[in-house]
N, CA, C, O and CB atoms as a CASP TS submission, in Angstrom:
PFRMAT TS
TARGET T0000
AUTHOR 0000-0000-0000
METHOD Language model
MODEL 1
PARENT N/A
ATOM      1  N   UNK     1     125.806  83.897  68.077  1.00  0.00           N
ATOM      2  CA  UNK     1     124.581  84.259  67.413  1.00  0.00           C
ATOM      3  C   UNK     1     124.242  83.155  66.419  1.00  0.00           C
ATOM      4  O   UNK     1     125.084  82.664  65.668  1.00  0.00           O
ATOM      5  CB  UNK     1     124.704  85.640  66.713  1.00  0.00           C
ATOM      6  N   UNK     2     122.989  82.801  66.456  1.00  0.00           N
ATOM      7  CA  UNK     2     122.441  81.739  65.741  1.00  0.00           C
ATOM      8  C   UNK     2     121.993  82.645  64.427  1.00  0.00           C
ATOM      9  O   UNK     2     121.740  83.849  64.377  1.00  0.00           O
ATOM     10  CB  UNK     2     121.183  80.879  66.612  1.00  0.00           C
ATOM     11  N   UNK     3     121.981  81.402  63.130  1.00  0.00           N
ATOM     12  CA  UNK     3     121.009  81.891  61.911  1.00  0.00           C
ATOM     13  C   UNK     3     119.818  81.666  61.691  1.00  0.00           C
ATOM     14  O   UNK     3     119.430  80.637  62.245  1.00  0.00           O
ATOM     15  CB  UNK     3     121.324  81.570  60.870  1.00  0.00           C
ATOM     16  N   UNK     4     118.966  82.269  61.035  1.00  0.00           N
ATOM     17  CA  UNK     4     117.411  82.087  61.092  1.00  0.00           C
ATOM     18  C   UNK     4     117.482  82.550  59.794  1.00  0.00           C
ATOM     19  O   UNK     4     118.108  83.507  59.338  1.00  0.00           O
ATOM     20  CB  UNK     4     116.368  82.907  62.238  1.00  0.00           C
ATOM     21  N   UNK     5     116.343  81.283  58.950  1.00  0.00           N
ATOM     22  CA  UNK     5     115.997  81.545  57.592  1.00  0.00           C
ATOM     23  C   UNK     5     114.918  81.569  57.533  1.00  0.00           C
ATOM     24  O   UNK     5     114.467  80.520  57.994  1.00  0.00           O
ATOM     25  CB  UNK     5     116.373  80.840  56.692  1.00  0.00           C
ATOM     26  N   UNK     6     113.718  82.616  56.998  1.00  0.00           N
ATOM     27  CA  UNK     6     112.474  82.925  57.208  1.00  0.00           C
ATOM     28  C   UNK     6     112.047  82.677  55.552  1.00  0.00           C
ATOM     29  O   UNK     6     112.846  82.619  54.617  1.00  0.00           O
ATOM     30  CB  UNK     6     112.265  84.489  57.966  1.00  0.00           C
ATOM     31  N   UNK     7     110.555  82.549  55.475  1.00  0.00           N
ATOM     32  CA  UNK     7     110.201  82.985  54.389  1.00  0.00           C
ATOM     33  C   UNK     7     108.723  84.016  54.107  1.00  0.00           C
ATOM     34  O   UNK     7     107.525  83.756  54.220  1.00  0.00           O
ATOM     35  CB  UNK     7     110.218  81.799  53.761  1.00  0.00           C
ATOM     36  N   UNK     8     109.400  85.160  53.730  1.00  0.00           N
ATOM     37  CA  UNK     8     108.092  86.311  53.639  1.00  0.00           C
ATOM     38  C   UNK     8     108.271  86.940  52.227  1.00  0.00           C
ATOM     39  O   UNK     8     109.144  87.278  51.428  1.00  0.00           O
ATOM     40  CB  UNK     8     108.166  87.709  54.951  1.00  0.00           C
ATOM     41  N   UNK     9     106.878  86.895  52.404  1.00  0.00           N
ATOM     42  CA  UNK     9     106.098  87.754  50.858  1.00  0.00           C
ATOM     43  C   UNK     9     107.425  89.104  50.226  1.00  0.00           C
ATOM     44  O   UNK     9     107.909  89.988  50.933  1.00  0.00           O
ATOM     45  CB  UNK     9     104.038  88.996  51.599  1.00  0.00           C
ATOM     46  N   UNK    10     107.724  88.858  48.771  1.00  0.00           N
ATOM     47  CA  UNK    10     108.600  89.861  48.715  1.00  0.00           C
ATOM     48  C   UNK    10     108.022  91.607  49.302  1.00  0.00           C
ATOM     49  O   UNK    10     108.738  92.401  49.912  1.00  0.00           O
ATOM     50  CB  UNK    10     109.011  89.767  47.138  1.00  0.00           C
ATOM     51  N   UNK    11     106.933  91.778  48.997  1.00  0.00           N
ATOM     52  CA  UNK    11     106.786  92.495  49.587  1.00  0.00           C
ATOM     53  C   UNK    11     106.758  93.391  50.887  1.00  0.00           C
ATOM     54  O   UNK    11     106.996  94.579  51.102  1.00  0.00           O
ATOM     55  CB  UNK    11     106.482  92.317  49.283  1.00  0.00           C
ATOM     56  N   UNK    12     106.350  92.279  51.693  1.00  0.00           N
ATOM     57  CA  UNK    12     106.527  92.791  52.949  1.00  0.00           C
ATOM     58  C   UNK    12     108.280  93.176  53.126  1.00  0.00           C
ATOM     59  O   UNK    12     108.905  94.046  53.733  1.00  0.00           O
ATOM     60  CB  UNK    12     105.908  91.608  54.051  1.00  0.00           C
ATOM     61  N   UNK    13     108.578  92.237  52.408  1.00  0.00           N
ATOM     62  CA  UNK    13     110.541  92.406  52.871  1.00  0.00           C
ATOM     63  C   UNK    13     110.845  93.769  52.189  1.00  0.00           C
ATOM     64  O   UNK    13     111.763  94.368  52.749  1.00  0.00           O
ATOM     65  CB  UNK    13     111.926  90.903  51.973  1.00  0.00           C
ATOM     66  N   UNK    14     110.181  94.552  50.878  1.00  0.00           N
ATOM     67  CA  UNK    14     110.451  95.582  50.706  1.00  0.00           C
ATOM     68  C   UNK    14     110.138  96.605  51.312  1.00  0.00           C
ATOM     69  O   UNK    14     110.766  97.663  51.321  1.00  0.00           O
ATOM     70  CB  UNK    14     110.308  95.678  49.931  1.00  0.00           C
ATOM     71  N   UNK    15     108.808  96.274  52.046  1.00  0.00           N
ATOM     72  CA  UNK    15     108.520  97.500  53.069  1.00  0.00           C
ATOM     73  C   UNK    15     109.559  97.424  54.518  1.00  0.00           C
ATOM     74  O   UNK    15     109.982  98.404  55.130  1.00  0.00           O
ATOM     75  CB  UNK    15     106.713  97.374  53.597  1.00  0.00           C
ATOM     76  N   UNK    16     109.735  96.426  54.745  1.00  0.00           N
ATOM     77  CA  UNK    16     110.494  96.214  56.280  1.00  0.00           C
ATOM     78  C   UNK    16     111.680  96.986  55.865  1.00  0.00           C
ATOM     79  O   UNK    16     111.895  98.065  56.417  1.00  0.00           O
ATOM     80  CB  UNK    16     110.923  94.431  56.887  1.00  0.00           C
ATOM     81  N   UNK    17     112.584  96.480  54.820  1.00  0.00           N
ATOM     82  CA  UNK    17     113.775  97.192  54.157  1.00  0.00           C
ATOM     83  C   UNK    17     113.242  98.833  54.528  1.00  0.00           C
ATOM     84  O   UNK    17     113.436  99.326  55.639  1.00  0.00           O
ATOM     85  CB  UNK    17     113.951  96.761  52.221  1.00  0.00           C
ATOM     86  N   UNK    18     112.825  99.273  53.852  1.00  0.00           N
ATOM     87  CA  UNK    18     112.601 100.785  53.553  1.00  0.00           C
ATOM     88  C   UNK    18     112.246 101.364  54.616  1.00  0.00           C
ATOM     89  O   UNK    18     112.277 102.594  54.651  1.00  0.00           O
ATOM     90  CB  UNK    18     111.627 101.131  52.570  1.00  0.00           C
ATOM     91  N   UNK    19     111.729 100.450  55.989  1.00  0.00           N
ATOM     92  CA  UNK    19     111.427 101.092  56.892  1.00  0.00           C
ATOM     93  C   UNK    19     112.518 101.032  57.893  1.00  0.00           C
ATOM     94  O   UNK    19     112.815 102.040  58.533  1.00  0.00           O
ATOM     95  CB  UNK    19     110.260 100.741  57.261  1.00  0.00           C
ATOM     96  N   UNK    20     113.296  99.598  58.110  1.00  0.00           N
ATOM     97  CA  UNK    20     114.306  99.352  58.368  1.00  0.00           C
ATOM     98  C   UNK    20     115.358 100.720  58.292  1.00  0.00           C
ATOM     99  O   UNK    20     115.741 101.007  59.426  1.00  0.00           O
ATOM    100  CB  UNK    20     114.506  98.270  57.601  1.00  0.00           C
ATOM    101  N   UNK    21     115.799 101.440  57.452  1.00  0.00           N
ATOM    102  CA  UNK    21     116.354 101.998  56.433  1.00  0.00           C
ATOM    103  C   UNK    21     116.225 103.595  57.781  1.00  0.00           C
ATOM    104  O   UNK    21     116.862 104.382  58.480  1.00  0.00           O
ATOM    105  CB  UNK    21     115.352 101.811  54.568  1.00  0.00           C
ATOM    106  N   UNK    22     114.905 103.157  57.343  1.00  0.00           N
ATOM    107  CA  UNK    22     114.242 104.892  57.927  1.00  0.00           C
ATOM    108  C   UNK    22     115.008 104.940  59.746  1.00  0.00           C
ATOM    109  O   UNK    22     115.579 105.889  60.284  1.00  0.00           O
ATOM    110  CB  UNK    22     111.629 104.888  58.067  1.00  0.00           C
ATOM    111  N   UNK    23     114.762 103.726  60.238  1.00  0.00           N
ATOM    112  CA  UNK    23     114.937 103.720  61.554  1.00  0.00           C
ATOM    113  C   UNK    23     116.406 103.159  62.034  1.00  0.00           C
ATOM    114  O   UNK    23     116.717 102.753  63.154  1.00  0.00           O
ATOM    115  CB  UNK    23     113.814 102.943  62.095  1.00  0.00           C
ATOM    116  N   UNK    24     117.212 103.256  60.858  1.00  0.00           N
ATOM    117  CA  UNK    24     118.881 103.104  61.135  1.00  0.00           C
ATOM    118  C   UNK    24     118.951 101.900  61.860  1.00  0.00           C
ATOM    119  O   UNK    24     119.665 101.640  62.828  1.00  0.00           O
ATOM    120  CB  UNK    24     119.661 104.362  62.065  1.00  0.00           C
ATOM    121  N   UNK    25     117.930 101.025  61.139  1.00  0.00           N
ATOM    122  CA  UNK    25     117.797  99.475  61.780  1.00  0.00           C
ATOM    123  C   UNK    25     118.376  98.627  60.912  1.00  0.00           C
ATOM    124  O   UNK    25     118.479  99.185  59.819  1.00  0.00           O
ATOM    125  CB  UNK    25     116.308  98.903  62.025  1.00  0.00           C
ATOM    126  N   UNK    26     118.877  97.335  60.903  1.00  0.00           N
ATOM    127  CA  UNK    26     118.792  96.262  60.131  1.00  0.00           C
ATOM    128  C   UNK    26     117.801  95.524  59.720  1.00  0.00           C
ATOM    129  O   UNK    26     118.548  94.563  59.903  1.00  0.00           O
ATOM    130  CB  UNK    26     119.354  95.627  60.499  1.00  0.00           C
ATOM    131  N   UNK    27     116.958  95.102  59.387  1.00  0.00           N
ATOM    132  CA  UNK    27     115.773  93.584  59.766  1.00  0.00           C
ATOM    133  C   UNK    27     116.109  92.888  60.495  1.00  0.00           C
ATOM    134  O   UNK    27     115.282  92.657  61.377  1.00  0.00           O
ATOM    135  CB  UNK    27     115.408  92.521  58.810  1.00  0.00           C
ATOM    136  N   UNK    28     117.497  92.127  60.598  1.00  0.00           N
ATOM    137  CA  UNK    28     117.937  91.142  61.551  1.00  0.00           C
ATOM    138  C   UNK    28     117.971  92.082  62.943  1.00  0.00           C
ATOM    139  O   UNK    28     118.370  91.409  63.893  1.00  0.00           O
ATOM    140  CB  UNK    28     119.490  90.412  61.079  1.00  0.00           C
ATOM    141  N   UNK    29     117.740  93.092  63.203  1.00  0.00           N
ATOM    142  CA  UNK    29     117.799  93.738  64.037  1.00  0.00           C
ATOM    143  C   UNK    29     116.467  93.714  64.476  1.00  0.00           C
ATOM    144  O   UNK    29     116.269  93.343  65.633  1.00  0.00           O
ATOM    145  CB  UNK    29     118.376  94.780  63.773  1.00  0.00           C
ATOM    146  N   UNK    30     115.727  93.967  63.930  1.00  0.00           N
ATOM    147  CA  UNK    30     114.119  94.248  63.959  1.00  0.00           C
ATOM    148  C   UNK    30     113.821  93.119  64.413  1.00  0.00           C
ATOM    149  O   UNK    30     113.595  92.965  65.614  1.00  0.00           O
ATOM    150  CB  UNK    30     113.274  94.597  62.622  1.00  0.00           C
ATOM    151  N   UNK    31     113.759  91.995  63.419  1.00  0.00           N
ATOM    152  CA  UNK    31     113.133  91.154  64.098  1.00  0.00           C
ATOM    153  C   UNK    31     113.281  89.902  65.370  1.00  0.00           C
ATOM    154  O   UNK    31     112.585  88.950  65.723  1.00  0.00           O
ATOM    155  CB  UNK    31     112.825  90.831  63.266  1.00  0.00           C
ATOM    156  N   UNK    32     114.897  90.641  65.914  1.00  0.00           N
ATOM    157  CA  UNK    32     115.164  90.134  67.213  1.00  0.00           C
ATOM    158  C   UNK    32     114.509  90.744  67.976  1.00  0.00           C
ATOM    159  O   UNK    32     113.843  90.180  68.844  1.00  0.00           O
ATOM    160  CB  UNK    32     116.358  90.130  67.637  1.00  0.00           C
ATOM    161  N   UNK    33     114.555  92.263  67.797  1.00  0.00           N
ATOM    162  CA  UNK    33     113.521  92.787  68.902  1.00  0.00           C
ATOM    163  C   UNK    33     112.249  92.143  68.685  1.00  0.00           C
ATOM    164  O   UNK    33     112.028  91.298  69.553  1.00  0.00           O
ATOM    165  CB  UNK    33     113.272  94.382  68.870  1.00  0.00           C
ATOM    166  N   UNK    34     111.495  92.235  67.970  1.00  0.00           N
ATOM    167  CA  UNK    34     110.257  91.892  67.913  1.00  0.00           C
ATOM    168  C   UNK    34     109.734  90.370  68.722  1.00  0.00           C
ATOM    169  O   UNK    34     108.694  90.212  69.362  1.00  0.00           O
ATOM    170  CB  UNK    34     110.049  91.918  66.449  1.00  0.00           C
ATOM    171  N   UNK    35     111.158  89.043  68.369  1.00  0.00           N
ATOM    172  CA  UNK    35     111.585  87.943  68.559  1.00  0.00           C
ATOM    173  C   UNK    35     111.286  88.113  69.974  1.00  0.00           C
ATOM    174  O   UNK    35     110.348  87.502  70.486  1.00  0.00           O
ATOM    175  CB  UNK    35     112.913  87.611  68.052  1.00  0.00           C
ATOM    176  N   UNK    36     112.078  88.960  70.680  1.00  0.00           N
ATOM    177  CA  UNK    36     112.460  88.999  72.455  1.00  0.00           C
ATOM    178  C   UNK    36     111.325  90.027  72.748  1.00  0.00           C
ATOM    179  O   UNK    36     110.645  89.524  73.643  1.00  0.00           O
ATOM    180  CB  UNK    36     114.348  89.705  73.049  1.00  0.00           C
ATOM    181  N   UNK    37     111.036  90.712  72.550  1.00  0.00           N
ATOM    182  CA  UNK    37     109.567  91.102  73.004  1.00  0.00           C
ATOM    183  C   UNK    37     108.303  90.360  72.933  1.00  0.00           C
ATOM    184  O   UNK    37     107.492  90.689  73.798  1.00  0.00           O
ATOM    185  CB  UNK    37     109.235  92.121  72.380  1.00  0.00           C
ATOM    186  N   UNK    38     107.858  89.260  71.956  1.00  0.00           N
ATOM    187  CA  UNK    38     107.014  88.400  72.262  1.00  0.00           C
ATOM    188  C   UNK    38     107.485  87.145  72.972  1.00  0.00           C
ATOM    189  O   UNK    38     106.608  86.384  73.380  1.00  0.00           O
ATOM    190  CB  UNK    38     106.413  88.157  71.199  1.00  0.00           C
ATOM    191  N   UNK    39     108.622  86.866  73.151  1.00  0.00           N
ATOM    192  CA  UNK    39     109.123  85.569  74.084  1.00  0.00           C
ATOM    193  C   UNK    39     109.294  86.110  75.403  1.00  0.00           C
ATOM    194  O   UNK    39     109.395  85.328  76.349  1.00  0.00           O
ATOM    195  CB  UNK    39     110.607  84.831  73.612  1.00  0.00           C
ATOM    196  N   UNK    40     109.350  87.625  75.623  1.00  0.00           N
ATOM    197  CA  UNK    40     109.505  87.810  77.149  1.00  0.00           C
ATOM    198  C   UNK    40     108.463  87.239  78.137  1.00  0.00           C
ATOM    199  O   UNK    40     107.345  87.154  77.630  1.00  0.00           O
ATOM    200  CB  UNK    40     109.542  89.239  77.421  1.00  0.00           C
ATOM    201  N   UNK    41     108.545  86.845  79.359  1.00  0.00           N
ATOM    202  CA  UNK    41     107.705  87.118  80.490  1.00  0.00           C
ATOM    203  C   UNK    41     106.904  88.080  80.474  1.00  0.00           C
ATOM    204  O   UNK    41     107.361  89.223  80.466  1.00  0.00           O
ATOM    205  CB  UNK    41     108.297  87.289  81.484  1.00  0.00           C
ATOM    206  N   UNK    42     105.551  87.861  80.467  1.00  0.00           N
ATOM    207  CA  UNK    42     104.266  88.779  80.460  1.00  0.00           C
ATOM    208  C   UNK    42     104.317  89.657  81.984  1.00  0.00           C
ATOM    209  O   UNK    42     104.272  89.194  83.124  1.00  0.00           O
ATOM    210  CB  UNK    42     102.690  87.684  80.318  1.00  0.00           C
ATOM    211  N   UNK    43     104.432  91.139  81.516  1.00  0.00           N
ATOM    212  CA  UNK    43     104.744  92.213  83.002  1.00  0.00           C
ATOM    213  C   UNK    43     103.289  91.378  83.885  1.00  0.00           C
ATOM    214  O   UNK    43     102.577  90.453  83.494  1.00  0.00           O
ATOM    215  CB  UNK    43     104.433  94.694  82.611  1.00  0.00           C
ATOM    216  N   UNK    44     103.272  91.825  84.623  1.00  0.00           N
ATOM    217  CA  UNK    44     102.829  91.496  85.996  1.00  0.00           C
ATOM    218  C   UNK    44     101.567  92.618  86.058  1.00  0.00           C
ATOM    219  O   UNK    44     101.829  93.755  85.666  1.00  0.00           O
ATOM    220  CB  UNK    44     104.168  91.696  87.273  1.00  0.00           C
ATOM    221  N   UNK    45     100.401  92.365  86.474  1.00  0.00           N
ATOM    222  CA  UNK    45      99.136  93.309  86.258  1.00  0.00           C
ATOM    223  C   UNK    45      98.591  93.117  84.556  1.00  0.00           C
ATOM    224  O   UNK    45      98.960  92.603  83.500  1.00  0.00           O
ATOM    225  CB  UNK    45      99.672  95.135  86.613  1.00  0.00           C
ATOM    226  N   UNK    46      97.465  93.913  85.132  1.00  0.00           N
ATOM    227  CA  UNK    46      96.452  93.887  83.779  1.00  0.00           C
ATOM    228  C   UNK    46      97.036  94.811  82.589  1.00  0.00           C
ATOM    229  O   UNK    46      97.452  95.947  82.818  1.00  0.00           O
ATOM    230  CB  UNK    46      94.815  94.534  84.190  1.00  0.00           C
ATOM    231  N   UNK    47      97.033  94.310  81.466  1.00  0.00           N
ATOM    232  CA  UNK    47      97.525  95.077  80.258  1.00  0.00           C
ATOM    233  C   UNK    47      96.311  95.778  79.511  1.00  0.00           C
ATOM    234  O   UNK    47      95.770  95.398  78.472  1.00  0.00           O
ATOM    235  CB  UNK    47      98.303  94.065  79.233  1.00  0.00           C
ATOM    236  N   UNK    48      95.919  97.241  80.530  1.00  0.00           N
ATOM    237  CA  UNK    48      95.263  98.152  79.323  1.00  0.00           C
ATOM    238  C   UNK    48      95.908  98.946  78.712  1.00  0.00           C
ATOM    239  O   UNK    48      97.071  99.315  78.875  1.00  0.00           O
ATOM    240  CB  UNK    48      94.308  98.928  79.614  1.00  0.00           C
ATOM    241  N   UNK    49      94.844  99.347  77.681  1.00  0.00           N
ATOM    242  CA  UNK    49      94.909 100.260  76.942  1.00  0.00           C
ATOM    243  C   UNK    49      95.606 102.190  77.377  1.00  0.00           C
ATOM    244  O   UNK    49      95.636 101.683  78.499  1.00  0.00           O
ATOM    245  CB  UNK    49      93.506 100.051  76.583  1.00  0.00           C
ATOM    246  N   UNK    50      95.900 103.052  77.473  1.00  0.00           N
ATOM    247  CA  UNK    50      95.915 103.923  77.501  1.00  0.00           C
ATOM    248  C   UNK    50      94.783 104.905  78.109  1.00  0.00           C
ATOM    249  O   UNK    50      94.974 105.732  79.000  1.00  0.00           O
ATOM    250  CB  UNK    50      96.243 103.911  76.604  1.00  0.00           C
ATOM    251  N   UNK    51      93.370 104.602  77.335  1.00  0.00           N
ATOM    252  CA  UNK    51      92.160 104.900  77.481  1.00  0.00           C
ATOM    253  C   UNK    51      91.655 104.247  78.627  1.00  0.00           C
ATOM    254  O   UNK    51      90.879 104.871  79.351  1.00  0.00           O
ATOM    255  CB  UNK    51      91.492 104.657  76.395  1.00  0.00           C
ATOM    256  N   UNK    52      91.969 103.109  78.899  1.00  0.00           N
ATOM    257  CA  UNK    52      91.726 102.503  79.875  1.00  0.00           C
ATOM    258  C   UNK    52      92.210 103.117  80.778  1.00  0.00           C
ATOM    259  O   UNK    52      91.470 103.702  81.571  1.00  0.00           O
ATOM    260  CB  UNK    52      91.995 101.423  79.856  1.00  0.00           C
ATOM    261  N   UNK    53      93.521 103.152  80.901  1.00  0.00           N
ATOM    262  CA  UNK    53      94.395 103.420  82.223  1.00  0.00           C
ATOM    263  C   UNK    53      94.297 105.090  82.674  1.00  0.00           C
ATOM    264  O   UNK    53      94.712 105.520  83.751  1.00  0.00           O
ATOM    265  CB  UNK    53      96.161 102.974  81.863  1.00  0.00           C
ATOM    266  N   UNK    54      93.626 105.956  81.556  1.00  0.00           N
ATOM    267  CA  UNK    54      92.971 107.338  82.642  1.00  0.00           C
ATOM    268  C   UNK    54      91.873 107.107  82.825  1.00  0.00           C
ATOM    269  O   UNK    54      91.436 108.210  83.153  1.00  0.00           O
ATOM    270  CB  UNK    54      92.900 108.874  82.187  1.00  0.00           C
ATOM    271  N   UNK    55      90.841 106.240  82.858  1.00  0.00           N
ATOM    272  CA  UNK    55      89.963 106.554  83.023  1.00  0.00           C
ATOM    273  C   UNK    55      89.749 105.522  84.037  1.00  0.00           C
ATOM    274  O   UNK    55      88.624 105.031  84.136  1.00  0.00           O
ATOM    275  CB  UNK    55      89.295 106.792  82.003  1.00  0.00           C
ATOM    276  N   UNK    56      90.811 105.091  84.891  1.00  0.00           N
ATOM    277  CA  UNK    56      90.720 104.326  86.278  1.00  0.00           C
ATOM    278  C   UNK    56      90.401 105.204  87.076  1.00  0.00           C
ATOM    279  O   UNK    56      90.795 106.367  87.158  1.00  0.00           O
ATOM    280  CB  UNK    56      91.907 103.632  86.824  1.00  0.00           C
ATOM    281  N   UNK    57      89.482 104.497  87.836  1.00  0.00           N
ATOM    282  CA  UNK    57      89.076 105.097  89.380  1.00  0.00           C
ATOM    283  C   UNK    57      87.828 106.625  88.735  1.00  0.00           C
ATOM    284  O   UNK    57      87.325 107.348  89.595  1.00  0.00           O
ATOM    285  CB  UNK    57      91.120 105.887  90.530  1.00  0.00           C
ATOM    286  N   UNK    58      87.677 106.748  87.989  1.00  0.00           N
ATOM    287  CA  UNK    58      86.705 108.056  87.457  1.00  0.00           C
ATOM    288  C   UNK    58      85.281 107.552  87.828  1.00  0.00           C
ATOM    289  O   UNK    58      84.308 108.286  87.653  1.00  0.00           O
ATOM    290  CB  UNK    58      86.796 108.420  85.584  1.00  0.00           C
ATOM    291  N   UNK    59      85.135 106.053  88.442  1.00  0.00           N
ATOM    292  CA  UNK    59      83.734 105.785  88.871  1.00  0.00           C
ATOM    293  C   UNK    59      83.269 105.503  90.500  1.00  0.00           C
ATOM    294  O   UNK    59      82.313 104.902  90.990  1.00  0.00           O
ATOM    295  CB  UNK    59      83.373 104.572  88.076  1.00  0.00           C
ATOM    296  N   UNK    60      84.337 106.183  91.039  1.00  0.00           N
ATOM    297  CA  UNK    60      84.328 105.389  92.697  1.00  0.00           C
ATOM    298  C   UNK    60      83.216 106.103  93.344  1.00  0.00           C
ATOM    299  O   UNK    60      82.324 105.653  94.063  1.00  0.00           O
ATOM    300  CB  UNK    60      85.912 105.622  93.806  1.00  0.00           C
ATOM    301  N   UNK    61      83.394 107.033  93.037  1.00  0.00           N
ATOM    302  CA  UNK    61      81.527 107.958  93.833  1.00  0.00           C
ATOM    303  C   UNK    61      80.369 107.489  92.958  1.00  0.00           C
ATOM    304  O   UNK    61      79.216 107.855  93.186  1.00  0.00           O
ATOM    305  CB  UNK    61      81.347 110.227  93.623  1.00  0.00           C
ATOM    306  N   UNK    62      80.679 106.701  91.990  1.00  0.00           N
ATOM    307  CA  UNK    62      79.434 106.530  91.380  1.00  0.00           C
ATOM    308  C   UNK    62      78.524 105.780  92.156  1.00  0.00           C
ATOM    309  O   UNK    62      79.102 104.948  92.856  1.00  0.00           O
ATOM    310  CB  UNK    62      79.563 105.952  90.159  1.00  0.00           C
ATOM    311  N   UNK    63      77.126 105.795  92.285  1.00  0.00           N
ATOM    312  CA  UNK    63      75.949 105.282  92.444  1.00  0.00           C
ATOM    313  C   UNK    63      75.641 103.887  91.429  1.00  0.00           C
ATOM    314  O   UNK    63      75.258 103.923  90.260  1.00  0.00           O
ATOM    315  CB  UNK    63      75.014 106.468  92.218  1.00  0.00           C
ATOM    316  N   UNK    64      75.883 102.876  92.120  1.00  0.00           N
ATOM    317  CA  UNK    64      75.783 101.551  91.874  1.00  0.00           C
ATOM    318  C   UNK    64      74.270 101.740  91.505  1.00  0.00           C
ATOM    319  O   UNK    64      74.010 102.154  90.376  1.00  0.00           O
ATOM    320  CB  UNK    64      76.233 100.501  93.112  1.00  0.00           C
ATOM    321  N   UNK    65      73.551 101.543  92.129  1.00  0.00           N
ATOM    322  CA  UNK    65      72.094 101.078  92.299  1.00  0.00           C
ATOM    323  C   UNK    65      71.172 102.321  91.184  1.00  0.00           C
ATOM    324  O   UNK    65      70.094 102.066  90.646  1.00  0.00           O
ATOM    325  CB  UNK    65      71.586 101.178  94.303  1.00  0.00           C
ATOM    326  N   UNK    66      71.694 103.232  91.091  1.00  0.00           N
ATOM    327  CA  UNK    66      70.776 104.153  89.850  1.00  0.00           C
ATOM    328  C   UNK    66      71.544 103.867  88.561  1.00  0.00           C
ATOM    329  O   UNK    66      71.136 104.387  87.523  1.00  0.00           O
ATOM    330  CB  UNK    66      70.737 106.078  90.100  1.00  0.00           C
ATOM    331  N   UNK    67      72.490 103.180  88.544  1.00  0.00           N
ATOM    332  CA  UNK    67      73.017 102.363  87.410  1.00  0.00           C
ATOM    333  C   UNK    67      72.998 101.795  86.837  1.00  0.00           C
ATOM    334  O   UNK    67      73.204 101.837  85.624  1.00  0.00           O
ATOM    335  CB  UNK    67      73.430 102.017  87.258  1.00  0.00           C
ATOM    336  N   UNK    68      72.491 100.303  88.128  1.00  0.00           N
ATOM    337  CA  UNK    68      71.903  98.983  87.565  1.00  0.00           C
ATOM    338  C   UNK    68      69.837  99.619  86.815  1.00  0.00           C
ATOM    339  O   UNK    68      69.136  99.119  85.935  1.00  0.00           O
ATOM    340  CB  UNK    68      71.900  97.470  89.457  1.00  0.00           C
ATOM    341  N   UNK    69      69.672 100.466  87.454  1.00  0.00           N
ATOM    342  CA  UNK    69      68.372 100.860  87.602  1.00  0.00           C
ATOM    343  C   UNK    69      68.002 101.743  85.807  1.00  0.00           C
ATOM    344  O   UNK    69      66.982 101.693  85.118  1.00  0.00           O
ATOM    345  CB  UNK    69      68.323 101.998  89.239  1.00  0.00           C
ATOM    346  N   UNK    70      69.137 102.363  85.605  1.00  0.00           N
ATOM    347  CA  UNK    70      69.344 102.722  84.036  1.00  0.00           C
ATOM    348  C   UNK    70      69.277 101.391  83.054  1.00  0.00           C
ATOM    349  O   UNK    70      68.360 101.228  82.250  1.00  0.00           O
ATOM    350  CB  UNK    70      70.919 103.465  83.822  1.00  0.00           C
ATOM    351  N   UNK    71      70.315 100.509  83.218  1.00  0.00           N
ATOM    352  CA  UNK    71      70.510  99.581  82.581  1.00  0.00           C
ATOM    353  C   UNK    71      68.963  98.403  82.619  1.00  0.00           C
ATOM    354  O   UNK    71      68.768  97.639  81.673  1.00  0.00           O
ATOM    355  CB  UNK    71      71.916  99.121  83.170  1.00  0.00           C
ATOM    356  N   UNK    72      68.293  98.435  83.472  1.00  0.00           N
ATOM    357  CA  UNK    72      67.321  97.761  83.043  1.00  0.00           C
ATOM    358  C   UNK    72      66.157  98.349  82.976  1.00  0.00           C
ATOM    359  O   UNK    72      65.103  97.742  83.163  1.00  0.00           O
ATOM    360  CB  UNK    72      67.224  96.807  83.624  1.00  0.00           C
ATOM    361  N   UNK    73      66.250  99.833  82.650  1.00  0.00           N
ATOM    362  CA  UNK    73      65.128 100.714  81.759  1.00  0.00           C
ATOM    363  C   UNK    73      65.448 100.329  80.572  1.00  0.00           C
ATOM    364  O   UNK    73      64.644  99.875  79.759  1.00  0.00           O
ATOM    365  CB  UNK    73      65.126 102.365  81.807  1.00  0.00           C
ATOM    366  N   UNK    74      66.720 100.490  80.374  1.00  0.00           N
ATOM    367  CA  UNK    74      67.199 100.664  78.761  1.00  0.00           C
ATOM    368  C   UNK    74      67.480  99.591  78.249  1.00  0.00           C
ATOM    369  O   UNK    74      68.321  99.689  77.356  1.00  0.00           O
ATOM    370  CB  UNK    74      68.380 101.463  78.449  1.00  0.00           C
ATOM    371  N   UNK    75      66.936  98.115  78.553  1.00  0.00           N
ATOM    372  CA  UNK    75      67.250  96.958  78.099  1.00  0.00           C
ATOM    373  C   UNK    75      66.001  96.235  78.412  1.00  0.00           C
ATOM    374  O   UNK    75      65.950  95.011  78.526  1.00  0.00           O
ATOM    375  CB  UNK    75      68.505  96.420  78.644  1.00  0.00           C
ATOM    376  N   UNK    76      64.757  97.223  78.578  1.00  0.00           N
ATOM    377  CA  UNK    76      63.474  95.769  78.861  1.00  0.00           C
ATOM    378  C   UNK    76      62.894  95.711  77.246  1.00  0.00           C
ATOM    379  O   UNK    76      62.024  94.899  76.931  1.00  0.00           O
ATOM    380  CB  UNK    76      61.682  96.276  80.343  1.00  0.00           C
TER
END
């Protein structure tokens, strides 16, 4: 295991502590995860939202053409 010397606002280090604390974490713990979750390989497919992802496929019977036909009532 390598060392890493950071420098952050005392504050933030008191909130990380206290939250740290809450979640039976270390910081050096924390911010390896955090470390290896933004250095991972990006998953594979589109990254939505939640909101996004139920409300796939809720337009496949829709009517294309009274759509486009709304959108340029409501935009002349």
């Amino acid at each position: 295991m390598s060392k890493l010397t950071l420098s952050v606002e005392k504050s933030v280090i008191s909130q990380a502590r206290r939250f740290a604390k809450q979640q039976g974490v270390s910081i050096s713990e924390m911010v390896e995860a955090y470390l290896a979750a933004v250095a991972a390989p990006p998953k594979r497919g589109p990254r939505n939202s939640p909101i996004l992802h139920s409300l796939r496929g809720s337009l496949k019977k829709a009517d294309l053409e009274e759509y486009w036909s709304h959108l340029t009532a409501k935009y002349r």
